[in-house]
Backbone as a printed PyTorch tensor [residue, N CA C, xyz], in Angstrom:
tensor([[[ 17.1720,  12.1290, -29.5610],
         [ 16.5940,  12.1360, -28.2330],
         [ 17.5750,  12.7130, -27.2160]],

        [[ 18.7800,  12.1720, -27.3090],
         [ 19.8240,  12.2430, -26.4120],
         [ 19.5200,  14.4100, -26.5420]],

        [[ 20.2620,  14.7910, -27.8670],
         [ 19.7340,  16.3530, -27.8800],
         [ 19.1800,  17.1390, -27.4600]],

        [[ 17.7720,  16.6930, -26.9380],
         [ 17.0190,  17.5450, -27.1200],
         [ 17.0080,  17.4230, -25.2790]],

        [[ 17.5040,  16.6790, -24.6870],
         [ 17.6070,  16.6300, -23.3340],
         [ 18.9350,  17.2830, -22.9880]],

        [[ 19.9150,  17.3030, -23.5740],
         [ 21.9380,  17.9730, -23.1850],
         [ 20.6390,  19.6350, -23.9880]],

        [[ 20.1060,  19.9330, -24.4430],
         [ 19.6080,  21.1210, -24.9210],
         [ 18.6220,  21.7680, -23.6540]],

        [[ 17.8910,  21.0880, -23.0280],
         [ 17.0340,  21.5020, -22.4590],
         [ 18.2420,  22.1810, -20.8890]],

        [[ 19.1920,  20.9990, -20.7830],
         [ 20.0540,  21.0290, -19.3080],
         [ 21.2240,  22.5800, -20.0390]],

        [[ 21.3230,  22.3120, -21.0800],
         [ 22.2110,  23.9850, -21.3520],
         [ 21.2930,  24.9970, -21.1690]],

        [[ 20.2500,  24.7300, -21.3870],
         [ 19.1660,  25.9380, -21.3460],
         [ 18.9260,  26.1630, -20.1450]],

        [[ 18.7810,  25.1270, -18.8260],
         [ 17.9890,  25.2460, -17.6600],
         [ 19.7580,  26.1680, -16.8200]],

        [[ 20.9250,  25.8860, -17.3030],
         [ 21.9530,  25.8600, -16.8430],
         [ 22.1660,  27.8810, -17.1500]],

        [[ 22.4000,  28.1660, -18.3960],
         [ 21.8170,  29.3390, -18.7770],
         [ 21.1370,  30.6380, -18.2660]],

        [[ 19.7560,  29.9130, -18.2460],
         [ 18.7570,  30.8300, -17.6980],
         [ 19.1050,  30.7140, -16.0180]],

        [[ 19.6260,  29.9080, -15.4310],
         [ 20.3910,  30.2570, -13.9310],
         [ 21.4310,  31.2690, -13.8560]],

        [[ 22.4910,  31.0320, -14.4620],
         [ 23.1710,  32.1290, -14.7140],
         [ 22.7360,  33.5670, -14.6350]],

        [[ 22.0610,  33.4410, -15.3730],
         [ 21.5490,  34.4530, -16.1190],
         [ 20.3440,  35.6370, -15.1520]],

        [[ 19.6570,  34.4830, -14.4770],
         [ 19.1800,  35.1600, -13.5960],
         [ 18.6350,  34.7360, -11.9430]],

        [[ 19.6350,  33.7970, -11.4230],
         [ 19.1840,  33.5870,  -9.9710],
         [ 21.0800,  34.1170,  -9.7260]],

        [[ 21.9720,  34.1530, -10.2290],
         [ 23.2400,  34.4600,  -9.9330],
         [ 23.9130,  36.3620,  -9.6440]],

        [[ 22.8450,  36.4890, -10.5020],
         [ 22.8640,  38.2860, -10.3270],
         [ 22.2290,  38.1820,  -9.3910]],

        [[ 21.1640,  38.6130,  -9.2500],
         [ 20.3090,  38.6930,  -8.2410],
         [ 19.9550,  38.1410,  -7.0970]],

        [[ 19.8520,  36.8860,  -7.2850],
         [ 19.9780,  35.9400,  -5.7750],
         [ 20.7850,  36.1460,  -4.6730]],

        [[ 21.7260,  35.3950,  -4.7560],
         [ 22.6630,  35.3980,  -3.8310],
         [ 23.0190,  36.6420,  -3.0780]],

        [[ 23.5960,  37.8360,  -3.8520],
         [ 24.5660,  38.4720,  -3.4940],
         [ 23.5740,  39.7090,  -3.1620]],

        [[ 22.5830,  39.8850,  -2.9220],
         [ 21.6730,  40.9790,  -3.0440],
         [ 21.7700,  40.8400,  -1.3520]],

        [[ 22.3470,  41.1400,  -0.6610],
         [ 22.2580,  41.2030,   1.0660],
         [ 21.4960,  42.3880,   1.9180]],

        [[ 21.8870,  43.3430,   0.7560],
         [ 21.5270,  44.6710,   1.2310],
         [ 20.1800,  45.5910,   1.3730]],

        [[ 20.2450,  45.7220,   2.3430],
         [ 18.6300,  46.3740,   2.0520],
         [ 19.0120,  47.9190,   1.7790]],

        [[ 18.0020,  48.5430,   1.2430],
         [ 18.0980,  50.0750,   0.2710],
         [ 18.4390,  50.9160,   1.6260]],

        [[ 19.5580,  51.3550,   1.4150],
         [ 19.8080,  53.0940,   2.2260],
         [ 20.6190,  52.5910,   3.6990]],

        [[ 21.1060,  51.1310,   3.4720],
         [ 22.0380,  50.4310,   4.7350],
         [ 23.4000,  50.4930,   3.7380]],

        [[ 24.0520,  51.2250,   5.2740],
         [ 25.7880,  51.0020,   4.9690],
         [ 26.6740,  49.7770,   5.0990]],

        [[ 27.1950,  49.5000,   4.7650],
         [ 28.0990,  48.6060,   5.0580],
         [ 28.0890,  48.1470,   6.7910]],

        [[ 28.6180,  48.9370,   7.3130],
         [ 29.0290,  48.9490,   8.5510],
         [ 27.2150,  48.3890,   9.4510]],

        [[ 26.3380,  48.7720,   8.9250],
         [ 24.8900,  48.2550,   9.1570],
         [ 24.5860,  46.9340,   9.1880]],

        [[ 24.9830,  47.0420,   7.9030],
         [ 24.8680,  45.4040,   7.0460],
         [ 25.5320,  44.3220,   8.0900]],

        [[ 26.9420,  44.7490,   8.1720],
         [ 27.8300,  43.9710,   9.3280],
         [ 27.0100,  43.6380,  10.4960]],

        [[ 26.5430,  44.7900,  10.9260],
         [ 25.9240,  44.4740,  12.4560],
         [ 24.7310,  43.7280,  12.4050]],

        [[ 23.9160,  43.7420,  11.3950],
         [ 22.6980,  42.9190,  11.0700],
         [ 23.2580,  41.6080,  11.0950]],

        [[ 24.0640,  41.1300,  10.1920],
         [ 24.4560,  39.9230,   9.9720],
         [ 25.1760,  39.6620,  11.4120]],

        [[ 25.8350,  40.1490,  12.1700],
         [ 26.3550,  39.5740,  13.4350],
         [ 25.3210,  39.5420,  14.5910]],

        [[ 24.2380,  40.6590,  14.1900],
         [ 23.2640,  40.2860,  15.2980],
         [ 22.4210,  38.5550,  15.1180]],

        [[ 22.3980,  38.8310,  13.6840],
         [ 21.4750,  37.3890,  13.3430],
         [ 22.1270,  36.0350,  13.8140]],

        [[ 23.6020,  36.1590,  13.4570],
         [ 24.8390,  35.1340,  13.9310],
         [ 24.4360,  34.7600,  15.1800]],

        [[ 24.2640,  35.8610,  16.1510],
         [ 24.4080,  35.8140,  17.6950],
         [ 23.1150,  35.3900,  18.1220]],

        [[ 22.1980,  35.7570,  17.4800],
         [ 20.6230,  34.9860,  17.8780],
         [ 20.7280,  33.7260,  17.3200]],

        [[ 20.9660,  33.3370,  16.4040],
         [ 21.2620,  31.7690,  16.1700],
         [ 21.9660,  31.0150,  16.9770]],

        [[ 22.6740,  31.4800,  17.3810],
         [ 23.6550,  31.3800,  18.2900],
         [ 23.1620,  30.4170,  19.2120]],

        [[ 22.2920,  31.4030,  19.9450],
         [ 21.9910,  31.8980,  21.3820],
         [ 20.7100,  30.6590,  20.8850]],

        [[ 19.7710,  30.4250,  20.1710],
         [ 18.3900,  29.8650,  19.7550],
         [ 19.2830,  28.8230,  19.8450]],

        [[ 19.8100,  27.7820,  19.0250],
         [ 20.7190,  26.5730,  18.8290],
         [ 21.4100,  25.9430,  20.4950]],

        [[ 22.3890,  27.1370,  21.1600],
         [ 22.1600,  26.4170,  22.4350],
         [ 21.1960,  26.0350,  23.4650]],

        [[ 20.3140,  27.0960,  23.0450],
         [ 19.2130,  26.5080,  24.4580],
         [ 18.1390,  25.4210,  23.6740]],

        [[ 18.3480,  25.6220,  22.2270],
         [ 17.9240,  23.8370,  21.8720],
         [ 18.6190,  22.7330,  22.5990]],

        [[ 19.9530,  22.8020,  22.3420],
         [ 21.0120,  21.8730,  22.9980],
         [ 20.6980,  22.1670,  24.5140]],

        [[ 20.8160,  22.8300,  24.6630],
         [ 20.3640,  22.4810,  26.5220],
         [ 18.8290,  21.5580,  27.0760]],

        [[ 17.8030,  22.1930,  26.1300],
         [ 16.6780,  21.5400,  26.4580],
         [ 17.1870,  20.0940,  25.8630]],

        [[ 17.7510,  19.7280,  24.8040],
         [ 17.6910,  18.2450,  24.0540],
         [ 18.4460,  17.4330,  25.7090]],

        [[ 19.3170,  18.5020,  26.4100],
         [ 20.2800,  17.2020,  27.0900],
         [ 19.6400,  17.7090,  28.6530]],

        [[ 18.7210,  18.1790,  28.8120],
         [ 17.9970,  18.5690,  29.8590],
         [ 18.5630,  19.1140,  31.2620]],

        [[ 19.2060,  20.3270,  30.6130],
         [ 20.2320,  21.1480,  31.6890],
         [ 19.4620,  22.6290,  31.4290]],

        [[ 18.8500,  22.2860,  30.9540],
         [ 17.9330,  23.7540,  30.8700],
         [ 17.3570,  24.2890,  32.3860]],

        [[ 16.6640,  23.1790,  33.2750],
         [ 16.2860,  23.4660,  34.5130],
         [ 16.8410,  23.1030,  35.4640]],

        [[ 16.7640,  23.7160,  36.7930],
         [ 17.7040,  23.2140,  37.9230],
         [ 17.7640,  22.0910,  38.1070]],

        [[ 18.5910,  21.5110,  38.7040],
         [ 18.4640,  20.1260,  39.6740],
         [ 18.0840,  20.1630,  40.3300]],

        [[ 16.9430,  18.9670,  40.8340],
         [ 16.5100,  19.0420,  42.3560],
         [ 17.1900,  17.7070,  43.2520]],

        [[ 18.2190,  17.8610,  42.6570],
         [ 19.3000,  17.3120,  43.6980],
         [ 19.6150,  17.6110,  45.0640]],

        [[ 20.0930,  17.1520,  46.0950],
         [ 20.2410,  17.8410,  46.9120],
         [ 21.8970,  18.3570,  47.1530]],

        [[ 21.4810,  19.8090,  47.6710],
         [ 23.2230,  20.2250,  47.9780],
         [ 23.7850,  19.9600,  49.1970]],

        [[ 23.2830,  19.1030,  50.1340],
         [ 23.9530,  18.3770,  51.1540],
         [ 25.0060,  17.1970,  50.7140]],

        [[ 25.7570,  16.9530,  51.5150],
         [ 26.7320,  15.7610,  51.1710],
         [ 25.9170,  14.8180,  51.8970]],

        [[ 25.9240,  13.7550,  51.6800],
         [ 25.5580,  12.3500,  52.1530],
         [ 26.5540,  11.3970,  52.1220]],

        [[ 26.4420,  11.1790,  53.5610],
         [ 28.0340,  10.5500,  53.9050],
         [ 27.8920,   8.8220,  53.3370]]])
């Protein structure tokens, strides 16, 4: 019993290798982009995440809209 389960996990272990490790991961590139492309794609995406993530954080702590405080001093 024990076998046929350490058989199935070498097999499932295997066929990963084999084919989400070529192909998966490292495939970034789209057909007929240079390097130097690739870079700027990935830093544009960086910078929109970026940019999306703080104005989450701003709306979560509610500094997104003005204050309607007043800008007089009050003695």
């Amino acid at each position: 019993m024990k076998s046929v389960s350490l058989c199935r996990v070498i097999l499932a272990v295997v066929l990963w290798v084999l084919v989400f490790v070529p192909c998966g991961c490292s495939s970034y590139e789209q057909p007929g982009e240079t390097v130097a492309e690739g870079r700027r794609r990935h830093l544009r995406n960086a910078r929109i995440n970026q940019g999306e993530l703080m104005a989450d954080m701003d709306k979560f702590m509610q500094s997104d809209k003005p204050s309607k405080l007043t800008d007089k001093r009050i003695p």
